[in-house]
FIMARFI-715625 format. One record per residue: y, x, z of N, C-alpha, C in turn. Coordinates in pm, whole numbers, always signed. Layout:
+--------+--------+--------+--------+--------+--------+--------+--------+--------+
:    n.v :    n.u :    n.w :   ca.v :   ca.u :   ca.w :    c.v :    c.u :    c.w :
+--------+--------+--------+--------+--------+--------+--------+--------+--------+
:      Y :      X :      Z :      Y :      X :      Z :      Y :      X :      Z :
...
+--------+--------+--------+--------+--------+--------+--------+--------+--------+
% end
This chain:
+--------+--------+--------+--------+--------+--------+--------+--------+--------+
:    n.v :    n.u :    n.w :   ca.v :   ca.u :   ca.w :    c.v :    c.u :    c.w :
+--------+--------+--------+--------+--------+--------+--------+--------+--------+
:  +8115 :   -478 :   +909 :  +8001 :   -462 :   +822 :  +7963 :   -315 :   +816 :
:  +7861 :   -288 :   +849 :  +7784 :   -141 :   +836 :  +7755 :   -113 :   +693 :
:  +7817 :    +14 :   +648 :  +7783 :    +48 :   +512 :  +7663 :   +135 :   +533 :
:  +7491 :    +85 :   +422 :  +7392 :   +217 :   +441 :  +7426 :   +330 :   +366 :
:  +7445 :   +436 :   +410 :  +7432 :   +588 :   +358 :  +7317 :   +607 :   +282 :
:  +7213 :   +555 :   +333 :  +7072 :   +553 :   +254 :  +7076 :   +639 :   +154 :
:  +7126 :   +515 :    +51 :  +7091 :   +554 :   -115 :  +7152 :   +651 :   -166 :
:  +7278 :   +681 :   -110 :  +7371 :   +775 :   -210 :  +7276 :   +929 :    -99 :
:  +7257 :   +933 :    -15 :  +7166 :  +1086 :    +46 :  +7069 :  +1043 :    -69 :
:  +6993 :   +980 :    -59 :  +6849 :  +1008 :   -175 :  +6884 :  +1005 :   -309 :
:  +7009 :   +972 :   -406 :  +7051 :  +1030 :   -467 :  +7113 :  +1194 :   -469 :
:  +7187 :  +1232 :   -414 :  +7220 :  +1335 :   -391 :  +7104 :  +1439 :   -338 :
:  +6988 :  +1403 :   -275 :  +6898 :  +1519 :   -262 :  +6815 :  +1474 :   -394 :
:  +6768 :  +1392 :   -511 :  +6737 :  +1387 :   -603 :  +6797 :  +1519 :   -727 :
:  +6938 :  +1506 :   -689 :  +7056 :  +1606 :   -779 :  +7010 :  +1736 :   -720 :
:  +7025 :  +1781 :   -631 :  +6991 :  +1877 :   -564 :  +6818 :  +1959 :   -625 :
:  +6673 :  +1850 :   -580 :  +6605 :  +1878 :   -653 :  +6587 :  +1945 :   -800 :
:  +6674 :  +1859 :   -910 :  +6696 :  +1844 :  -1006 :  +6774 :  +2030 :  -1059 :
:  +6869 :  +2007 :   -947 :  +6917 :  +2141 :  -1003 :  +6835 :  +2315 :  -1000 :
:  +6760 :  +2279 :   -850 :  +6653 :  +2360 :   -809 :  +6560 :  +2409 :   -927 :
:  +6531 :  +2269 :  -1006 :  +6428 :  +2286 :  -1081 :  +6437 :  +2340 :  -1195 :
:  +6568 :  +2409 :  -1277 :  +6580 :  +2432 :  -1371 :  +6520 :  +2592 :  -1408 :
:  +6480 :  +2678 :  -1343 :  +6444 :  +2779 :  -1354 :  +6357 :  +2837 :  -1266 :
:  +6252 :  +2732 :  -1266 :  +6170 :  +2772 :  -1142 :  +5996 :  +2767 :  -1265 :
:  +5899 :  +2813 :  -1204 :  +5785 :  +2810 :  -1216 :  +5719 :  +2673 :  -1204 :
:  +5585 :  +2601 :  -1213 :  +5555 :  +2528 :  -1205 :  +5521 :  +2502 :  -1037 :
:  +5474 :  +2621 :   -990 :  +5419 :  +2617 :   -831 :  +5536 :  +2670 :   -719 :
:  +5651 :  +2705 :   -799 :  +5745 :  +2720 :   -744 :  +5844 :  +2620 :   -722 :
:  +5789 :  +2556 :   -806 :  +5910 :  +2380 :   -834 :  +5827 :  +2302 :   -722 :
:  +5723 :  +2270 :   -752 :  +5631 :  +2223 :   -644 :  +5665 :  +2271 :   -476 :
:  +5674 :  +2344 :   -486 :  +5703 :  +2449 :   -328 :  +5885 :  +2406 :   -321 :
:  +5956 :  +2392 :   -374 :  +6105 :  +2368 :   -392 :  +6112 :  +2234 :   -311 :
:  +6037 :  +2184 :   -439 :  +6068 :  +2018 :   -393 :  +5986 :  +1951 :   -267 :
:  +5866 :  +2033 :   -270 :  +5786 :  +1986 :   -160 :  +5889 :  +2030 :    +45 :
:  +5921 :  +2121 :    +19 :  +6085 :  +2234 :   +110 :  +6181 :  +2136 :   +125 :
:  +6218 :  +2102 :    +81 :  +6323 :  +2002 :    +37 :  +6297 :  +1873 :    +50 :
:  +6227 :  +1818 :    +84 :  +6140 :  +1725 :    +99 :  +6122 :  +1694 :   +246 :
:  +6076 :  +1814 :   +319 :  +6048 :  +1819 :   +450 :  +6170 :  +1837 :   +505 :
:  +6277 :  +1930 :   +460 :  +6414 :  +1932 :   +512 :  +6487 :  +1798 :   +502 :
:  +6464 :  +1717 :   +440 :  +6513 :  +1610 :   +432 :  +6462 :  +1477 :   +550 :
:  +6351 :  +1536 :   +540 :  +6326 :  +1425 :   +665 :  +6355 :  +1465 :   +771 :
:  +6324 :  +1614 :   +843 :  +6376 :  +1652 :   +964 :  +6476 :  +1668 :   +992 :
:  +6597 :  +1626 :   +889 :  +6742 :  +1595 :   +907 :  +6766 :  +1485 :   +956 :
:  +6624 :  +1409 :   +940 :  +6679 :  +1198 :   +972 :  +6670 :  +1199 :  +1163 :
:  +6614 :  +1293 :  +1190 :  +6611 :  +1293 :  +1340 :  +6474 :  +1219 :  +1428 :
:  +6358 :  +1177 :  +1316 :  +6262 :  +1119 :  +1399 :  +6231 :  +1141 :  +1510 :
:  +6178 :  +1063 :  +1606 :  +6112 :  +1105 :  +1774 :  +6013 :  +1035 :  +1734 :
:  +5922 :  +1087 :  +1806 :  +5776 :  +1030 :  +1877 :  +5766 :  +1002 :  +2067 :
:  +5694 :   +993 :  +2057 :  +5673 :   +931 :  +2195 :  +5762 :   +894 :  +2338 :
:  +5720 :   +850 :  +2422 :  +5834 :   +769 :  +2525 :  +5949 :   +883 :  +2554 :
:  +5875 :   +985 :  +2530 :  +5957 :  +1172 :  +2599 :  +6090 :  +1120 :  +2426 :
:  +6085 :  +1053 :  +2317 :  +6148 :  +1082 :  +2244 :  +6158 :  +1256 :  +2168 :
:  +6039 :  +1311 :  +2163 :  +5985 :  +1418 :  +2164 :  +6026 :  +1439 :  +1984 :
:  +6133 :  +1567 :  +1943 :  +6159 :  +1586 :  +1821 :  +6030 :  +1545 :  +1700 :
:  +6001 :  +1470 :  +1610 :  +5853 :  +1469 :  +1574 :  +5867 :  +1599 :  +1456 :
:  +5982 :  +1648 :  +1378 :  +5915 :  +1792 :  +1296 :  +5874 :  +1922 :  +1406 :
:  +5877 :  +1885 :  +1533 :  +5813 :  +1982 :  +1652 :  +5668 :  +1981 :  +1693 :
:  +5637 :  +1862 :  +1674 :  +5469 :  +1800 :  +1633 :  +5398 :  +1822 :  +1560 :
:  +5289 :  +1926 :  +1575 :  +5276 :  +2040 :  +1453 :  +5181 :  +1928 :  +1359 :
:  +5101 :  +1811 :  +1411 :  +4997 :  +1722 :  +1354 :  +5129 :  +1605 :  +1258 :
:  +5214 :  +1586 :  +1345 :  +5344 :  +1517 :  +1268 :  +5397 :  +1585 :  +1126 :
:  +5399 :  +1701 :  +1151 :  +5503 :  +1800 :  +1105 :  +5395 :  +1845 :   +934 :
:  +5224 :  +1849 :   +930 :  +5153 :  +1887 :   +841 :  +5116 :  +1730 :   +785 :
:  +5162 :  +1617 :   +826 :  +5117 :  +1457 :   +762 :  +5245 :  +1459 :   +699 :
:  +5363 :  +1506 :   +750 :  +5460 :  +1499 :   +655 :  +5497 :  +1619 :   +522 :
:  +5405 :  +1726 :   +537 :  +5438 :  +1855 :   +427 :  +5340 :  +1803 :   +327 :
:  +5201 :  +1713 :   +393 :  +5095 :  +1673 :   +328 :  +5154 :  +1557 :   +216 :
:  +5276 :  +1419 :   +285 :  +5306 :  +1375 :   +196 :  +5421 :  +1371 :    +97 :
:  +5513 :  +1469 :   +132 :  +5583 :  +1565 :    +45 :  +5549 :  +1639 :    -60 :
:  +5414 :  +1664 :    -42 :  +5344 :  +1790 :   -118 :  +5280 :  +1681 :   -197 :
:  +5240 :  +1569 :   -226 :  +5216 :  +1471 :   -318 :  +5276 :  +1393 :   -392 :
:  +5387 :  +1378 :   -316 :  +5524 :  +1312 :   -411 :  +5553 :  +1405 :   -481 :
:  +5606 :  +1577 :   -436 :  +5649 :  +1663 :   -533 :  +5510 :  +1662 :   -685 :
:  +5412 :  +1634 :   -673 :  +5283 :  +1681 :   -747 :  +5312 :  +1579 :   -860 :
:  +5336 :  +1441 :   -787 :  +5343 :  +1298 :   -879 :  +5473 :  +1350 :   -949 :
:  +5582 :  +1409 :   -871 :  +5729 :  +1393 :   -955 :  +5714 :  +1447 :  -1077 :
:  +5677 :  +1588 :  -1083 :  +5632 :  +1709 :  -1141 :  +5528 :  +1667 :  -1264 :
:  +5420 :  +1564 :  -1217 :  +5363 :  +1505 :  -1366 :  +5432 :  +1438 :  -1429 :
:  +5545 :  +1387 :  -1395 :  +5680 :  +1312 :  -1496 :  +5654 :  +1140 :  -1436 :
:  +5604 :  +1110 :  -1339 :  +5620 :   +986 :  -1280 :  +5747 :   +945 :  -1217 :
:  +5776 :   +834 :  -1247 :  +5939 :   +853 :  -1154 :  +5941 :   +765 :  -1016 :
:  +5893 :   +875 :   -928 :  +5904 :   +890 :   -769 :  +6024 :   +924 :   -689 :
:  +6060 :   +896 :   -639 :  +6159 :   +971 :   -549 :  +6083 :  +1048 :   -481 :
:  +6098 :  +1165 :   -500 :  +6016 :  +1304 :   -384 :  +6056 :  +1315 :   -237 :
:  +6163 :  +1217 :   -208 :  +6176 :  +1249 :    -57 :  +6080 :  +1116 :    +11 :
:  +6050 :  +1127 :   +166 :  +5969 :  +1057 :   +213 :  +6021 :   +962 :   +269 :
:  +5984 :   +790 :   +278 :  +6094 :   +714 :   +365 :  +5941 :   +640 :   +468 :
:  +6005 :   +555 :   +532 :  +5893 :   +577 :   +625 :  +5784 :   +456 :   +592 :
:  +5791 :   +397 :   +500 :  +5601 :   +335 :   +422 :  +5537 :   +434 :   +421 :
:  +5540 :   +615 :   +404 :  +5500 :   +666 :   +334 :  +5383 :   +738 :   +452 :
:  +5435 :   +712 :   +573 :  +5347 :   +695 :   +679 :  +5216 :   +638 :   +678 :
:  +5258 :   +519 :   +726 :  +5120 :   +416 :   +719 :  +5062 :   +457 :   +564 :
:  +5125 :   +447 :   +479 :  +5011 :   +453 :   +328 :  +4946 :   +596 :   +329 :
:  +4991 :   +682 :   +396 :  +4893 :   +774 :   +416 :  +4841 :   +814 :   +502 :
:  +4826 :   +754 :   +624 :  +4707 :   +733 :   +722 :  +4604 :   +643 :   +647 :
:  +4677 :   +530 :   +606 :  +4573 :   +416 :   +562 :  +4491 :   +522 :   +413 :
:  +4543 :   +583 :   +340 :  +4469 :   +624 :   +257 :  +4399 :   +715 :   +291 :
:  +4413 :   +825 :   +405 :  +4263 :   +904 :   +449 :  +4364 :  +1037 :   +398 :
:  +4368 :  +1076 :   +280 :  +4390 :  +1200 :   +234 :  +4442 :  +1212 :    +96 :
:  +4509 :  +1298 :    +43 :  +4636 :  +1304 :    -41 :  +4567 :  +1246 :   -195 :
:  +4469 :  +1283 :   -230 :  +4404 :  +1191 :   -370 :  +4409 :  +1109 :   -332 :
:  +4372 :  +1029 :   -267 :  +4393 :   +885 :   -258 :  +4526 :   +878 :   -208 :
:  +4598 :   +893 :   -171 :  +4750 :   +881 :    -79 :  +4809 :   +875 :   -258 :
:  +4786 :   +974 :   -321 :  +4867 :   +969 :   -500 :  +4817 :   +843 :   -566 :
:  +4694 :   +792 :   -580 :  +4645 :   +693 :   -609 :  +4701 :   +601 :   -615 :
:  +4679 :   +568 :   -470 :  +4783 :   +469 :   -396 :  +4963 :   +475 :   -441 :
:  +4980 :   +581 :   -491 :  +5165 :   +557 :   -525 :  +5128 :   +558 :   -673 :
:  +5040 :   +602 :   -741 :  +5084 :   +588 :   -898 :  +5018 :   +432 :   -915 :
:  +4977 :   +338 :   -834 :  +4929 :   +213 :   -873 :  +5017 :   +136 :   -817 :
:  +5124 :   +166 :   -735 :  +5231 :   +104 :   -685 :  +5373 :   +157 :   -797 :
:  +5344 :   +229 :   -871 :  +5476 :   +250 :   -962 :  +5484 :   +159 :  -1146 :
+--------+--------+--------+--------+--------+--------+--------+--------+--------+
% end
């Protein structure tokens, strides 16, 4: 039986956030968590294409994912309870939504 690691990493970078945030600014917490956010996914190892091509090396990959980092941190930060790291719905719902007001939309009507 395969145990998932999953949950206890997105707990533990939740703690991590959490601790970040205790003495930070408002646009500095934002910038923390949004950092942290992106480090977290380019730790999961995504590829793109048949080359298996690193995707945080994909500079169009690399700004759809700071773009939806940088909206989860915005939602966390208004006191919604999001998980700020990105899992991969968070893809498609923000292609399908066009652009980050609507991409937030779209997660505060799903919470």
């Amino acid at each position: 039986m395969k145990y998932n690691m999953f949950p206890i990493f997105n707990f533990i970078s939740v703690l991590f956030i959490c601790f970040f945030l205790i003495s930070c600014t408002h646009s500095d917490k934002e910038d923390k968590i949004t950092n942290l956010c992106y480090e977290e996914w380019k730790n999961r190892g995504w590829t793109i294409g048949k080359e298996n091509k690193p995707a945080h090396k994909d500079f169009s990959t690399k700004m759809l994912i700071l773009n939806i980092c940088r909206a989860r941190a915005e939602l966390y930060l208004e006191g919604y309870r999001i998980n700020p790291i990105v899992d991969e719905g968070d893809l498609k719902a923000y292609i399908l939504a066009d652009n980050k007001s609507r991409y937030k939309i779209m997660l505060k009507s799903s919470l």
